[in-house]
C-alpha positions as CSV (number, residue, x, y, z in Angstrom):
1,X,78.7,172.5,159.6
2,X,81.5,171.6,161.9
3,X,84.8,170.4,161.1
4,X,84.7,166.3,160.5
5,X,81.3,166.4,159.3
6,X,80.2,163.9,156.0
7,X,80.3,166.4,153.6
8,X,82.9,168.2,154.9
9,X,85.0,164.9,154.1
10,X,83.4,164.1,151.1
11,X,84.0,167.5,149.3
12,X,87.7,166.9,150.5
13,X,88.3,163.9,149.6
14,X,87.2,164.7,145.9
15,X,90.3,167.0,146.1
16,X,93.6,165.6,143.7
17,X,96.9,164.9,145.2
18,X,95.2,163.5,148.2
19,X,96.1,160.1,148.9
20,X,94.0,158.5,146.4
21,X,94.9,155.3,145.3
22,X,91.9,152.6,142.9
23,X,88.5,151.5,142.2
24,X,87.9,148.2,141.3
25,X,86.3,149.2,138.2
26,X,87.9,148.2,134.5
27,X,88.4,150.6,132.1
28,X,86.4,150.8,129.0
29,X,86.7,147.8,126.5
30,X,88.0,145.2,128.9
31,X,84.9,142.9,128.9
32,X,85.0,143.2,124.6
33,X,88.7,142.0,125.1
34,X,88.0,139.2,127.6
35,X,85.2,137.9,125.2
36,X,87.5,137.9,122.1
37,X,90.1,136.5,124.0
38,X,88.0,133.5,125.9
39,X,86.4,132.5,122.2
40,X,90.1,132.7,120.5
41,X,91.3,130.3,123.1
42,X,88.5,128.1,122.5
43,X,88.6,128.6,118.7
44,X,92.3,127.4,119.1
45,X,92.1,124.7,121.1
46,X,89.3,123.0,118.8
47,X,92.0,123.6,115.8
48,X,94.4,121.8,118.3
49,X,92.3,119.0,118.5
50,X,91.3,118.4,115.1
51,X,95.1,118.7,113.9
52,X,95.9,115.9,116.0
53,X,93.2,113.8,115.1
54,X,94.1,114.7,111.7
55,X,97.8,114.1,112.2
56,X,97.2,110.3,113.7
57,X,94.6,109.3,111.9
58,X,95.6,110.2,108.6
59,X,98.9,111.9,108.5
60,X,101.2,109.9,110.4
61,X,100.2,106.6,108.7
62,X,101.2,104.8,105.3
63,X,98.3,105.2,102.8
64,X,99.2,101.6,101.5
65,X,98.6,99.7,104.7
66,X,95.7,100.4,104.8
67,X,93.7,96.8,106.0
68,X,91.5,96.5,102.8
69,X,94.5,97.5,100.5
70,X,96.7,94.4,102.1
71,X,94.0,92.6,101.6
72,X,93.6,93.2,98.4
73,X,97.1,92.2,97.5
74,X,97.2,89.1,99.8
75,X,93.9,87.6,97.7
76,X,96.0,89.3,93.9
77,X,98.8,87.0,95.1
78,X,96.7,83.9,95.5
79,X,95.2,84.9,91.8
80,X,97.7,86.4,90.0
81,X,95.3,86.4,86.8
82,X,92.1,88.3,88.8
83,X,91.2,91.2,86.3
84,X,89.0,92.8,88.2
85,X,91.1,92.3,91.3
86,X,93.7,94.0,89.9
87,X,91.5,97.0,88.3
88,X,90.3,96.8,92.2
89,X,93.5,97.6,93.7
90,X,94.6,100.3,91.5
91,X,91.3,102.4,91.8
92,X,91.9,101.7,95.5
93,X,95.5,103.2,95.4
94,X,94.4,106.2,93.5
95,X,91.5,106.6,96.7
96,X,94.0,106.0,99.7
97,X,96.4,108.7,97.8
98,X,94.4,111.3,97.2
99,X,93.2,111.1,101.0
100,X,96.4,111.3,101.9
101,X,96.7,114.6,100.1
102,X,93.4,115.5,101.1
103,X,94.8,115.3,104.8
104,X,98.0,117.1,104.4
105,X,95.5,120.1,102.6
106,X,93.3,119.8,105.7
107,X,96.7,120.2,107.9
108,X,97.7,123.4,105.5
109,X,94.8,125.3,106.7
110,X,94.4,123.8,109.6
111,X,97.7,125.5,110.7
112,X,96.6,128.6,109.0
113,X,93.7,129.0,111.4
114,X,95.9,128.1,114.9
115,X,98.0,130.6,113.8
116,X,95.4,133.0,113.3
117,X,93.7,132.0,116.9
118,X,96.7,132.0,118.5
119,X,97.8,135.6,117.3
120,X,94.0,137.0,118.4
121,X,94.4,135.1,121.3
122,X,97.7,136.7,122.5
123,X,96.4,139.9,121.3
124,X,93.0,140.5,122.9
125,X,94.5,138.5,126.3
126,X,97.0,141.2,126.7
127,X,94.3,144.5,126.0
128,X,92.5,142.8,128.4
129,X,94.7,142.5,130.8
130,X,96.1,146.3,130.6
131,X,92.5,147.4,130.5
132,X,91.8,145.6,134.1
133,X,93.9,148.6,135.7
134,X,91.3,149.9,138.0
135,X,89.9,153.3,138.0
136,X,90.8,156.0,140.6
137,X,88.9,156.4,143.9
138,X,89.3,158.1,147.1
139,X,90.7,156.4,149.8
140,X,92.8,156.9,153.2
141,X,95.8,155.2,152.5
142,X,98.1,154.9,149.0
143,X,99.1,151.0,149.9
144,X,97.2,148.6,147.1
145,X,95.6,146.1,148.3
146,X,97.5,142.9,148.8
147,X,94.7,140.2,148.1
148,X,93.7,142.5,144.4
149,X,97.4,142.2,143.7
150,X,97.8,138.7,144.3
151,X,94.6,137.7,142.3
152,X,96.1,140.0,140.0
153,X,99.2,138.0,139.6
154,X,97.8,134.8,139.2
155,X,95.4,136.2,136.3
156,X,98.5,137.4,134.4
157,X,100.6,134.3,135.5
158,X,97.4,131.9,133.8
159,X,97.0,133.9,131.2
160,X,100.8,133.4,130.6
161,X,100.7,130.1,130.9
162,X,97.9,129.3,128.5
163,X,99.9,131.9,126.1
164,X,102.8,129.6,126.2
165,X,100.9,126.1,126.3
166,X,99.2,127.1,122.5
167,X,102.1,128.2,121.1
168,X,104.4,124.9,122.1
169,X,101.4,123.2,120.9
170,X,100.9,124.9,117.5
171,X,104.4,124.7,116.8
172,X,104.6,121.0,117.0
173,X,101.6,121.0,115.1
174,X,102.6,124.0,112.5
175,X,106.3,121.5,112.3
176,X,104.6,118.1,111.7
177,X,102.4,119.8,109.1
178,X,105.0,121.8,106.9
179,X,105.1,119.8,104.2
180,X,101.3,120.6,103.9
181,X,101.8,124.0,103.7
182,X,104.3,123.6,101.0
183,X,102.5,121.2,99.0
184,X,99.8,123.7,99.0
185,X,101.2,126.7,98.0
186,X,102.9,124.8,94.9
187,X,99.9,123.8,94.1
188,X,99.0,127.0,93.7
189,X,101.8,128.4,91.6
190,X,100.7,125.0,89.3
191,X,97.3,126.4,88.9
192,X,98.2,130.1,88.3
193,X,100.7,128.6,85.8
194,X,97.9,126.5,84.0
195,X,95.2,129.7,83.8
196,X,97.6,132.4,83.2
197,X,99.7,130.6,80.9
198,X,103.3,132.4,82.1
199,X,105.3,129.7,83.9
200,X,107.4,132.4,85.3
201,X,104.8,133.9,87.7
202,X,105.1,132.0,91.2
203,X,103.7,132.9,94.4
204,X,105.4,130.3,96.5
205,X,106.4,131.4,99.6
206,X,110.5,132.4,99.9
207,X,111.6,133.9,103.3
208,X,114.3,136.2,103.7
209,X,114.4,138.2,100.3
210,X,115.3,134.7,98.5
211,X,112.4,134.9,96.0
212,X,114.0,137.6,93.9
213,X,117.4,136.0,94.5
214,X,115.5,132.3,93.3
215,X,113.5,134.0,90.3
216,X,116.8,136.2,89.0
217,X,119.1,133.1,89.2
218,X,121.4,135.5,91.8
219,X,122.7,134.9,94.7
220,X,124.5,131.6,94.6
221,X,127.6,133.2,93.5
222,X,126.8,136.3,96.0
223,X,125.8,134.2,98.9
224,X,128.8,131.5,98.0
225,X,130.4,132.6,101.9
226,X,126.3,131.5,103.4
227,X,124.5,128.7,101.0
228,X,127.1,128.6,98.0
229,X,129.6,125.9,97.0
230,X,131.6,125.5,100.1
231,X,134.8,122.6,101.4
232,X,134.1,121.1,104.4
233,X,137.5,119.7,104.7
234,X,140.9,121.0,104.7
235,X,142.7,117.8,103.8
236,X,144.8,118.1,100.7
237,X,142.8,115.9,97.8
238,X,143.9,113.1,96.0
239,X,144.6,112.7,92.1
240,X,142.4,111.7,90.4
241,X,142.5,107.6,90.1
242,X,139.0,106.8,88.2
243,X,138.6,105.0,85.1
244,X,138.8,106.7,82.0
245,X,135.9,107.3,80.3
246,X,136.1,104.9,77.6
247,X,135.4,102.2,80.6
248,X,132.4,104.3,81.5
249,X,131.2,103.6,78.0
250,X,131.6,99.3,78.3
251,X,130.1,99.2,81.4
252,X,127.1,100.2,83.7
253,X,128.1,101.9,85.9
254,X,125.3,103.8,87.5
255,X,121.3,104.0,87.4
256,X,120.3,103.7,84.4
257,X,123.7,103.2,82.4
258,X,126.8,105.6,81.6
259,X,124.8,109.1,81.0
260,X,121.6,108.4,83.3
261,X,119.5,107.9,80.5
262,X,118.4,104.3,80.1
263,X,119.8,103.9,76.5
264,X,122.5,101.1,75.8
265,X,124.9,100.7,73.1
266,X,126.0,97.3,73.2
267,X,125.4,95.0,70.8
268,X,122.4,92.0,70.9
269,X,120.2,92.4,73.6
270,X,118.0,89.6,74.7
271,X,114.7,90.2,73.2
272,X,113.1,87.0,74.6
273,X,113.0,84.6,77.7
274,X,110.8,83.1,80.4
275,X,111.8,82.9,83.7
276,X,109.0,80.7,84.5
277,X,110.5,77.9,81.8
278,X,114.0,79.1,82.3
279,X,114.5,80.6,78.8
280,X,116.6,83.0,78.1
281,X,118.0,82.9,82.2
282,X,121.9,82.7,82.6
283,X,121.3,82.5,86.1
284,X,119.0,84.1,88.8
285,X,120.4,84.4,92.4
286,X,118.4,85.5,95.6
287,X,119.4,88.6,97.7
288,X,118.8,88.7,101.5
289,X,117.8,91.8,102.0
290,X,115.3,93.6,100.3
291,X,115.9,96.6,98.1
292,X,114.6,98.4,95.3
293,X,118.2,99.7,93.7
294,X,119.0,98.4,90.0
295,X,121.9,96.3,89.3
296,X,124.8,98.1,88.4
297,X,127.9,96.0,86.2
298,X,131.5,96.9,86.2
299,X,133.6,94.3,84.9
300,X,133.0,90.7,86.3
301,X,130.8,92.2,89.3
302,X,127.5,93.3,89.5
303,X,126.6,95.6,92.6
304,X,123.0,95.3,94.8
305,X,122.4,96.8,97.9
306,X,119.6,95.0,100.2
307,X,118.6,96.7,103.5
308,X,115.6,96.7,106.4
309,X,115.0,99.1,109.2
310,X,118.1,97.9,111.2
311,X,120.7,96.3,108.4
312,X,122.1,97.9,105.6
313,X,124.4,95.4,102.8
314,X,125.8,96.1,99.7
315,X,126.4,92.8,97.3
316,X,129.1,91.8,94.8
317,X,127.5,89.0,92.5
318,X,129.8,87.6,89.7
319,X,128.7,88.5,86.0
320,X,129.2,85.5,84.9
321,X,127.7,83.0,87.2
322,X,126.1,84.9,89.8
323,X,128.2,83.3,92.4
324,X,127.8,86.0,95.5
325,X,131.1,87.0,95.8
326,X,130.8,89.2,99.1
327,X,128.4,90.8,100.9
328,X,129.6,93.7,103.2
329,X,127.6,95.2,106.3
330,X,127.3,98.5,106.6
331,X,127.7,99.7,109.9
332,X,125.6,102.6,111.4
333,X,127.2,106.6,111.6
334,X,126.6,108.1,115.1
335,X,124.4,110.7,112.4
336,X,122.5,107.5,112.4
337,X,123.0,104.9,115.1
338,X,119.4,104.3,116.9
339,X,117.0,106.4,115.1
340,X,114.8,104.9,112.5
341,X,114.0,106.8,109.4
342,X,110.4,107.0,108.3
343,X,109.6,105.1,104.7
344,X,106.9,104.1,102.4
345,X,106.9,100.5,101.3
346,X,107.1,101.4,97.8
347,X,110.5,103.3,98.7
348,X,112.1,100.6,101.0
349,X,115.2,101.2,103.1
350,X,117.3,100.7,99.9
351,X,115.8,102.6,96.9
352,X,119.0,104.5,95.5
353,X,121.1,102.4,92.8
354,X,124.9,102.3,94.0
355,X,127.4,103.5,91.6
356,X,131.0,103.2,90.3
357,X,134.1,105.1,89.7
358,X,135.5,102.2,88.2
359,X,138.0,101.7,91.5
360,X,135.5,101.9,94.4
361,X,132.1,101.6,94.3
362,X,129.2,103.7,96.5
363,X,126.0,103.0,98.6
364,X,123.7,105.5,100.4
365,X,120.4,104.2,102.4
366,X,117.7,105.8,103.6
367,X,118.9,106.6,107.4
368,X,121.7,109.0,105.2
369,X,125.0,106.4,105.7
370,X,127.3,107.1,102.7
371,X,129.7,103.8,102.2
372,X,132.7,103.4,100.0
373,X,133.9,100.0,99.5
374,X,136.6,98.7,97.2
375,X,135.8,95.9,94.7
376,X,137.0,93.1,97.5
377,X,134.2,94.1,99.5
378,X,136.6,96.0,102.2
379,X,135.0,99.2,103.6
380,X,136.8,102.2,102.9
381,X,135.0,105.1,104.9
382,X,131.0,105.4,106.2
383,X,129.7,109.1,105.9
384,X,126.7,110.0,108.2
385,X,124.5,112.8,106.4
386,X,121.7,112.6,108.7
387,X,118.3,111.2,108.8
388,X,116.9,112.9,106.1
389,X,113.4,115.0,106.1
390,X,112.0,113.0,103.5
391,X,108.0,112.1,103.0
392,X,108.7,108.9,101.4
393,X,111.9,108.0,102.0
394,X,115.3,108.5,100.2
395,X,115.7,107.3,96.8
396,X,118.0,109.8,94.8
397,X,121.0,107.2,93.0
398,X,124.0,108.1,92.7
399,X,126.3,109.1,90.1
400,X,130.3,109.9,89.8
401,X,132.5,112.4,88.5
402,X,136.1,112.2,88.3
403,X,137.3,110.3,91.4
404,X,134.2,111.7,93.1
405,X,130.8,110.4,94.1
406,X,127.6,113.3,93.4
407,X,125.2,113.2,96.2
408,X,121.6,114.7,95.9
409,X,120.5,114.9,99.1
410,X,116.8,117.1,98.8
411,X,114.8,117.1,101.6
412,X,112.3,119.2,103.5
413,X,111.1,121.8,102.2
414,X,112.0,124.6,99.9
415,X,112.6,127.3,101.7
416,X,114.3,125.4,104.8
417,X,117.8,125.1,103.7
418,X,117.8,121.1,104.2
419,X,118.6,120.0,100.6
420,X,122.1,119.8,99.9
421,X,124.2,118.8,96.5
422,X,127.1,116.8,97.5
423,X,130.6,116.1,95.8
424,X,132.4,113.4,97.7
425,X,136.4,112.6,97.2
426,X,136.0,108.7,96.8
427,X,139.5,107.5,98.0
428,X,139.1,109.7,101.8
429,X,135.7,111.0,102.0
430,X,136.4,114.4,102.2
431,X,133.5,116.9,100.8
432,X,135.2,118.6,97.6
433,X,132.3,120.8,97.5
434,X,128.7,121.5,99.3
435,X,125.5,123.2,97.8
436,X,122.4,124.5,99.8
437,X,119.8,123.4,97.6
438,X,116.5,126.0,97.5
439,X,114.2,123.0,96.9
440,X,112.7,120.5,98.7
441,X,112.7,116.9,99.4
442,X,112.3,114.8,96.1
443,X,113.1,111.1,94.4
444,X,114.8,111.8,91.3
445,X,118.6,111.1,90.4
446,X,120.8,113.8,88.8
447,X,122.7,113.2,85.6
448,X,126.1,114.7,83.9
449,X,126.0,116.1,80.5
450,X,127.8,117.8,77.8
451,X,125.7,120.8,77.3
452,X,125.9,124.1,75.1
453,X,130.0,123.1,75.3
454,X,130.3,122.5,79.0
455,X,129.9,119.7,81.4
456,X,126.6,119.9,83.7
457,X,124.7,118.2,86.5
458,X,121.6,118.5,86.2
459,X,119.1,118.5,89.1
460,X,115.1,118.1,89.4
461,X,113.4,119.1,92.8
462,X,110.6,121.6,93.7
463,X,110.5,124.0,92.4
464,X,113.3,124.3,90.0
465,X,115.3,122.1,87.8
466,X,119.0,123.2,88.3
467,X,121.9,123.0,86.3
468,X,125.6,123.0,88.4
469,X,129.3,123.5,87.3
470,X,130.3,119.6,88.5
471,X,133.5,121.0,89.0
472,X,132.8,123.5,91.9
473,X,129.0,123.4,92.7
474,X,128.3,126.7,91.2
475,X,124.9,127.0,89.2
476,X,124.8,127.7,86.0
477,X,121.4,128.0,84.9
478,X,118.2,127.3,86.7
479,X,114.2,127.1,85.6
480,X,111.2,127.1,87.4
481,X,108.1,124.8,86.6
482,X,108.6,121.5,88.6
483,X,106.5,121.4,91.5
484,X,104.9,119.3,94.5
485,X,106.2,115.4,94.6
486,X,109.3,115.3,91.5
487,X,109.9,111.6,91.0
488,X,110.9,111.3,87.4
489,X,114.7,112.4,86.9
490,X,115.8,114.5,84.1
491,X,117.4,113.2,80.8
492,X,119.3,115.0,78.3
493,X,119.0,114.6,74.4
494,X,120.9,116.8,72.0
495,X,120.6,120.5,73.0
496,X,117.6,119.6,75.5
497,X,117.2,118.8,79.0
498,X,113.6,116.9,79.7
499,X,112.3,117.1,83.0
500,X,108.7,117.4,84.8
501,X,106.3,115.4,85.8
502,X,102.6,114.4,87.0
503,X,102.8,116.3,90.1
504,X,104.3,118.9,87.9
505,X,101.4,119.1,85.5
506,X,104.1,119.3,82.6
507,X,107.0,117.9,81.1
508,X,109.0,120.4,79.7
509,X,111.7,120.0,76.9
510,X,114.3,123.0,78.3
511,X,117.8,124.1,76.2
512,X,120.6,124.2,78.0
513,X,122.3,126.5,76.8
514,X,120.9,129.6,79.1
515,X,122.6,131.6,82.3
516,X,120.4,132.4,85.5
517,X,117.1,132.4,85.0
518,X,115.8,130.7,82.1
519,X,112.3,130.6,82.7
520,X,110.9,132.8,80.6
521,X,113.7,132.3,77.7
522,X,114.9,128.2,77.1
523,X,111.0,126.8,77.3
524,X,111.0,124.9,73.9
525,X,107.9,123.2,74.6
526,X,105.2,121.6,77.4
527,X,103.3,118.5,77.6
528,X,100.6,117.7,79.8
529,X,99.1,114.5,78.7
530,X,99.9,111.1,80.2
531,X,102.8,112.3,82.2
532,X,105.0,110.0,84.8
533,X,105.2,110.1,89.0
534,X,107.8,107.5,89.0
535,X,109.3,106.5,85.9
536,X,111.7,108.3,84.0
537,X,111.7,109.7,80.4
538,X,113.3,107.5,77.9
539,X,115.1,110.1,74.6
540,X,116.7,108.7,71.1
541,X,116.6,109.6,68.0
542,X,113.9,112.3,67.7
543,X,111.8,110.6,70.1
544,X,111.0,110.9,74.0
545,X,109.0,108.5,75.6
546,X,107.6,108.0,79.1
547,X,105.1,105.7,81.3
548,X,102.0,107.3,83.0
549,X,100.9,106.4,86.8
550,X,98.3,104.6,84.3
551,X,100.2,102.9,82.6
552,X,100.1,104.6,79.2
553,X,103.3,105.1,77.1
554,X,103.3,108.3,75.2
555,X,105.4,109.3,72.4
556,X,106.3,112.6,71.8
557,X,108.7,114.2,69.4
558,X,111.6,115.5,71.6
559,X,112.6,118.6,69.4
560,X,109.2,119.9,69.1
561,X,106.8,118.7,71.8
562,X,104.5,117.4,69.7
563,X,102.5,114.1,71.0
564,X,102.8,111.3,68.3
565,X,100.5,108.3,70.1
566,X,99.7,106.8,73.4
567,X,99.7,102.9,74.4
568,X,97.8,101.9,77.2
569,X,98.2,98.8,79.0
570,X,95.3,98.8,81.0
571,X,95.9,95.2,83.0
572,X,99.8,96.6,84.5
573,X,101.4,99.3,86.4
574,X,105.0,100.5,86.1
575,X,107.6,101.3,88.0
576,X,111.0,100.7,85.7
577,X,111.8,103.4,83.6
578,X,112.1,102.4,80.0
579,X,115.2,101.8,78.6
580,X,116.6,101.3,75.1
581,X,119.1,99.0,73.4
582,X,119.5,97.6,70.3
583,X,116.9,99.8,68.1
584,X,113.8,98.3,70.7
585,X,112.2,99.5,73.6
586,X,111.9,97.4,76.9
587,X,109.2,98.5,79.1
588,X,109.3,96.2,82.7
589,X,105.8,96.6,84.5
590,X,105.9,95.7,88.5
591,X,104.3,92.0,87.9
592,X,106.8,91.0,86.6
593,X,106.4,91.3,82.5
594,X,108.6,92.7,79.9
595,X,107.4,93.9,76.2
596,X,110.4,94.7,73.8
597,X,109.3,96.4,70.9
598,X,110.1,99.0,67.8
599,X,109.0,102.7,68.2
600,X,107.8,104.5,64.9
601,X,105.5,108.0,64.5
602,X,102.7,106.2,64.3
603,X,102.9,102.9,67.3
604,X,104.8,101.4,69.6
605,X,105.0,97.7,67.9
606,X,105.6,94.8,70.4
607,X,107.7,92.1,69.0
608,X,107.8,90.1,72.4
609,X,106.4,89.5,75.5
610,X,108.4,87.7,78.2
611,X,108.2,87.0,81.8
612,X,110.3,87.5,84.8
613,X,108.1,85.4,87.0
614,X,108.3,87.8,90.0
615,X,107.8,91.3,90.5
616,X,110.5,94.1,89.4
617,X,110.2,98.0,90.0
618,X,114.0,98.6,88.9
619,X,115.3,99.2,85.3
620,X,117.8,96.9,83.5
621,X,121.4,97.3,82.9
622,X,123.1,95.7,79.6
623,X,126.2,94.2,79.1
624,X,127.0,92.6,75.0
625,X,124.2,89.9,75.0
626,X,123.5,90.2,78.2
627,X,120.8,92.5,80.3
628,X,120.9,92.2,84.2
629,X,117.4,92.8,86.0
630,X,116.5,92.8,89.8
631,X,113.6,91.2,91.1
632,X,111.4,91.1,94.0
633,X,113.9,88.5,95.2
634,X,116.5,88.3,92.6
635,X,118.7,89.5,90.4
636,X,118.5,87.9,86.7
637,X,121.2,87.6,84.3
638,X,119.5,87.3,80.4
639,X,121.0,86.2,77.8
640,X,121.3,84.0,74.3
């Protein structure tokens, strides 16, 4: 065969080391890749789609205005009397709310599965793409060929691009939809509490080693340099000016009276009026602005704070008449100037109760604006703390210590490093001390207590009710049980904090007298029957006492746990917490009635029934013979 021939270049051509360069051909498993790849990218963006769809149509929308529930209330307002209206509405509420819930669980594992698709996705795209490498083959020359290359290149730069498309878009989503996750996974410590009976096992999720650090109690003293009490200013504080505590005791001066608890010891509280008639009224005068903060009295003034989506006011009524005696504008922060905070109508813009050092007085809004004023109504500093990441909207009151003003700012979620404990230097504004809370957002208010021989604030959020030094921030104890939506804040009677709570599951009676973690060790009892979203627990004597999202009041004895009785009152719902004064119980339901009544093992025995003739969601403050009481659209003074 002569030189050149076919075979002759065949049979040298099959020789290695020269000049070969590619087939066309993939390599094994490429089409198994593209396959796995094209149906994750599909799977994904369906999940895409149906999380939006989810997200406007259910998520990003009030559950209470919904059309047929604002009708509902439009036709209870024309009859005010309608039984069935009324039984209506509420079985309506409880609907809209749990598909609300039933949305943001749809969102949890919706965002489970993008995550999943877009992890397969990325995987498989990328085996396919190194499998596409083509096989060798002989060939004359070692240059690739230019047009392969270039398709090559855009393959890899689509490929890319759809890569980077899902995972913008499923981190919007996975963002939007936290809470959902969160909400989920406390539900499920909730349930493994309830069927393995040991509150201390929780598999919520921590990040970062912090779940041994949360469950031990350790770490805020180790970590004090990265989450722990910390200054934030360098400016050299004041003395401290406040009144002494003997004032705090004559007065009001915070939510729910001088220890946060609702129980008054001044002498001859109204037990009867009518609004309606004008028995019993002192005087009633209107506010502005809306707001769902309770009065609080210092003195000859009582303070209300009214505000909408773009004004924020605090008020100075007098005592005596209810003469307005200034009204001060709050002016926006830069933290807060444009943006518009997200709220549910039943929180408002102006949910927290202001409260009193006894020289200034405080005010915090929704949109995070901090205000000092002094008792002439002149501005003494505006703090911006950011629009907080709240579902509902802010409502945590505050409270005072010394010269300072305590701040619960919980938000987010638990393991996002949002929430923060605040103390506040009232005459500058200068942070004393700052706490990164590991709990997320929540609605209760803290409270200070003398405890086991020491002064604490205690704090309720998801998952853990915390006790801090209110000197420094530093924690002293802390217990986990409270989970998913905490709305009822914590009170303290004799050696036992109460906290807890429908969304909870329990109410737990917890001594507080423990260091770290007392989970497992200060439990002194559980209750699970009839238990609050909104209102707090009421504790005297050896009773505690609290209001159910269905409007049943149970009794329980505090040192024990032991239910005593229930008392339904099947044709009201209830915001007010209850409060106590003068041996009797006043429970305020949001039409507008009052019961005062006696509390015994066996009843709760109503001696009256009066009527504010408007609507009231806030809890009462008492003065000697007096009790102040906001409205819908005013605030009420009582008396003989």
């Amino acid at each position: 065969m002569t030189a050149g021939s076919p075979k002759e270049t065949s049979d040298r051509m099959k020789q290695p080391g020269d000049g070969l360069t590619t087939s066309s051909g993939p390599l094994p498993g490429f089409l198994a890749a593209l396959r796995i790849a094209v149906v994750a990218a599909a799977f994904t963006l369906v999940v895409t789609g149906l999380l939006v769809w989810n997200y406007v149509t259910h998520l990003a929308k009030d559950p209470l205005d919904s059309p047929q529930y604002l009708a509902l209330q439009k036709q209870l307002a024309a009859d005010p009397q309608n039984e069935q209206l009324k039984e209506a509405i509420r079985e309506l509420d409880l609907e809209l709310r749990q598909e609300y819930f039933r949305a943001r669980t749809f969102n949890r594992w919706g965002t489970l599965l993008l995550i999943a698709g877009l992890i397969t996705f990325a995987i498989s795209a990328k085996i396919a793409s190194t499998l596409r490498r083509p096989l060798p083959h002989p060939s004359t020359t070692e240059v690739w060929d230019e047009a392969f290359e270039r398709a090559t290149r855009r393959r890899l730069a689509a490929v890319t691009g759809l890569v980077v498309l899902l995972i913008v878009a499923g981190g919007f989503l996975i963002w939007n939809s936290r809470a959902s996750v969160h909400q989920a996974f406390a539900l499920k410590r909730a349930l493994s509490t309830q069927s393995g009976g040991e509150l201390a096992q929780r598999s919520g999720p921590q990040t970062g080693g912090s779940a041994e650090k949360a469950s031990s109690g350790q770490g805020t003293q180790s970590e004090k340099s990265e989450k722990g009490p910390s200054a934030a200013s360098s400016r050299a504080p004041v003395g401290n000016d406040a009144a002494p505590p003997e004032e705090f005791a004559r007065f009001w001066p915070r939510f729910r009276g001088p220890n946060g608890d609702g129980v008054s010891n001044h002498p001859d509280p109204p037990v009867q009026w009518n609004a309606e008639e004008g028995q019993g009224i002192l005087w009633k005068t209107a506010i502005e602005l809306p707001g769902h903060n309770s009065p609080v009295v210092w003195d000859r003034f009582v303070f209300v704070t009214g505000a909408t989506e773009d004004r924020r006011v605090c008020y100075a009524l007098d005592a005596d008449s209810g003469k307005l005696l200034w009204q001060r504008e709050i002016p926006p922060t830069p933290e807060s100037r444009g943006k518009k905070p997200k709220v549910m109508k039943d929180t408002g813009f102006a949910a927290p109760t202001v409260a009193t050092d006894g020289r200034r007085v405080y005010a915090i809004f929704a949109n995070g604006d901090l205000a000092a004023l002094d008792f002439q109504g002149n501005i003494i500093w505006v703090k911006g703390l950011g629009i907080p990441d709240n579902a509902y909207g802010h409502a945590s009151s505050l409270c005072t210590y010394k010269n300072w003003v305590i701040v619960l700012f919980d938000q987010g979620e638990p393991d996002d490093d949002k929430s923060k404990l605040f103390a506040i230097e009232g005459p500058t504004g200068r942070v004393v001390w700052e706490v990164t809370r590991p709990t997320g957002n929540s609605w209760t208010s803290p409270v200070i207590a003398n405890l086991a021989g020491k002064l604490q604030l205690i704090t309720v959020a998801n998952p853990f009710v915390i006790s801090y030094n209110p000197e420094n921030g530093t924690e002293w104890w802390r217990f986990d049980g409270t989970t998913g939506d905490c709305g009822p804040s914590p009170v303290v009677q004799g050696d036992l904090v109460v906290a807890g709570g429908e969304y909870s599951y329990y109410m737990y009676g917890i001594r507080g007298d423990g260091s770290g973690d007392v989970t497992k060790t200060h439990k002194v009892w559980e209750a699970e029957d009839a238990l609050p979203d909104t209102c707090s627990p009421l504790a005297f004597d050896h009773y505690v006492l609290w209001m159910s999202s269905t409007s049943v009041l149970a009794c329980y004895n505090v040192k024990t746990g032991e239910k005593l009785w229930e008392h339904e009152f099947p044709d009201h719902t209830f915001a007010s917490s209850p409060s106590y004064a003068g041996g009797r119980v006043y429970l305020f339901s949001k039409e507008g009635a009052c019961w005062v009544g006696t509390v015994s093992d066996q009843e709760f025995q109503i001696e009256h029934e009066n009527s504010l003739g408007e609507g009231c969601v806030t809890s009462p403050a008492f003065q000697p013979g007096r009790l102040y009481i906001r409205g819908e659209k005013h605030v009420f003074c009582i008396g003989h």
